[in-house]
N, C-alpha and C positions, 0 to 999 in steps of 0.2 A: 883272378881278374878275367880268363879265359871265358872262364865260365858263365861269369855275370856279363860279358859281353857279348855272348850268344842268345842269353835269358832277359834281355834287356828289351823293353817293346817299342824303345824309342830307336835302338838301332836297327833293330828290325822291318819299321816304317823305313829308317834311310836307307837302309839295303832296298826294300823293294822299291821306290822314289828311285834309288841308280838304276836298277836294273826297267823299269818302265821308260825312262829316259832313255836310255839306251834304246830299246827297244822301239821309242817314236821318232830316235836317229836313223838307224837301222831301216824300218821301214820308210819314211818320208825320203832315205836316199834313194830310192827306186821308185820314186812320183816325180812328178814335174816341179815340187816346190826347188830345189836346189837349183837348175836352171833359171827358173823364174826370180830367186833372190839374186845369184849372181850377173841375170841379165839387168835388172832393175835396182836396186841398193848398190850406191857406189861403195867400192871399196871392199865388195864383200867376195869377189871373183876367184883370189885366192884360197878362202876359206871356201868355197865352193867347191874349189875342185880338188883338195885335201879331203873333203868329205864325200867325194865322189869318188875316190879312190880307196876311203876306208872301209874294208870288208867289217863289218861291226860286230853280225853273228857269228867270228871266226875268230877277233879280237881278245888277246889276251886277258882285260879289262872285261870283258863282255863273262866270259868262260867264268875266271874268278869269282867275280858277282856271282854267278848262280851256283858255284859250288857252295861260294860263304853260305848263301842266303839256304840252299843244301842241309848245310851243317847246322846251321842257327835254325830252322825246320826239327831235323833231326834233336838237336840239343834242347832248346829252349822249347818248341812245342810238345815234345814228347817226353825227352830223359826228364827233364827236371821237373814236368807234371805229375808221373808214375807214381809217386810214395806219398801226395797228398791226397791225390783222388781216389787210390788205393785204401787211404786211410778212413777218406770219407764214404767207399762202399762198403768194407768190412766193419767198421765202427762208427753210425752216423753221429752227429750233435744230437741229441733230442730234445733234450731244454732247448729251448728258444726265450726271448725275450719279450715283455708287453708288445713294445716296438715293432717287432717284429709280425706280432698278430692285428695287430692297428694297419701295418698293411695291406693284408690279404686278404680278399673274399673268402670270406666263410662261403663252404661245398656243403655242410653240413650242420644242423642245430636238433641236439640233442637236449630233451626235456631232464631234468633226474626225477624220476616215480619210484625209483628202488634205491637201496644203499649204493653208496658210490663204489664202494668192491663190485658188487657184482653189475653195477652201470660199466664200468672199467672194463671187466669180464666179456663183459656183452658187447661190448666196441671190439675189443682187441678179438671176438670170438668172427663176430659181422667182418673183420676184416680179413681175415687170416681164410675163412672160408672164400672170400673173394679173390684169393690167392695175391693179398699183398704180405710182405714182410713186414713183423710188427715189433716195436719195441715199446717199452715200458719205461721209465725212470720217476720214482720216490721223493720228492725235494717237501719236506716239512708235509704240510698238509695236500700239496698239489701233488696231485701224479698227471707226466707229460706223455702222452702218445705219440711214437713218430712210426707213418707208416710210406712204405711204399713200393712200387712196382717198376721194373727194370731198372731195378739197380747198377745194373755192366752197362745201361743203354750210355754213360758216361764215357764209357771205352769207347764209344763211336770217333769221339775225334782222332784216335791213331788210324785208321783209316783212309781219314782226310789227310790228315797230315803224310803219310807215307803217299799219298798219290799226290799231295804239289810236289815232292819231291821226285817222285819217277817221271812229269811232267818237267821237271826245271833237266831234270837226266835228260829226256829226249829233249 
């Protein structure tokens, strides 16, 4: 349950929603708004000066939040991505679906003039020299190509993710 409540994208939204919140408290208590509501909104005078008194960036509530949100960074962006995107550099999909070709812009169209062995050959040879990574897979009469380049560039999000968190630290 820990877990899936770290890995969860809708608490993750409510975490940062607290923590912005806070943060437009926080700041707006050091502008003239809070003045200005309790001099003009009746009834608001006390709640004024309760928040004029509340150190926010110092608040136990405040601190919390960014550890959680810390943690669920740490957790949910990172630990629990590791073993599928790992799986998807080391091992892609290669088959794909019609569907899925109906959506893409063709980058390339290839004539067949030669048997398709050595059409296949000649693709996978044009790419491999271009220094992409190439794979092959067999299904009945089709053979699927999956090629590509920067494979690790997937790792980039640990990165990000480790700097909102040294960001949410200071």
């Amino acid at each position: 349950r820990i877990w899936r409540f770290f890995c969860s994208t809708r608490i993750a939204v409510a975490m940062i929603a607290i923590v912005a919140l806070l943060v437009l408290i926080g700041t707006l208590r050091n502008s003239s708004v809070p003045p200005w509501i309790g001099d003009n909104i009746p009834g608001t005078r006390g709640i004024v000066i309760r928040w004029l008194q509340w150190e926010v960036f110092q608040s136990f509530i405040f601190i919390f939040m960014l550890a959680l949100l810390s943690v669920g960074i740490f957790i949910g962006g990172m630990l629990n991505r590791m073993p599928g995107m790992w799986a998807t550099i080391r091992n892609p999909t290669i088959k794909t679906t019609r569907g899925f070709l109906n959506g893409v812009t063709p980058s390339a169209t290839v004539t067949a003039g030669s048997p398709p062995d050595a059409l296949i050959e000649s693709i996978t040879a044009s790419l491999k020299k271009k220094r992409y990574r190439v794979f092959t897979e067999k299904v009945g009469a089709d053979t699927h190509i999956y090629a590509d380049k920067n494979s690790l560039g997937q790792l980039g999000t640990y990165p990000f993710h480790l700097a909102m968190i040294i960001i949410l630290i200071g």
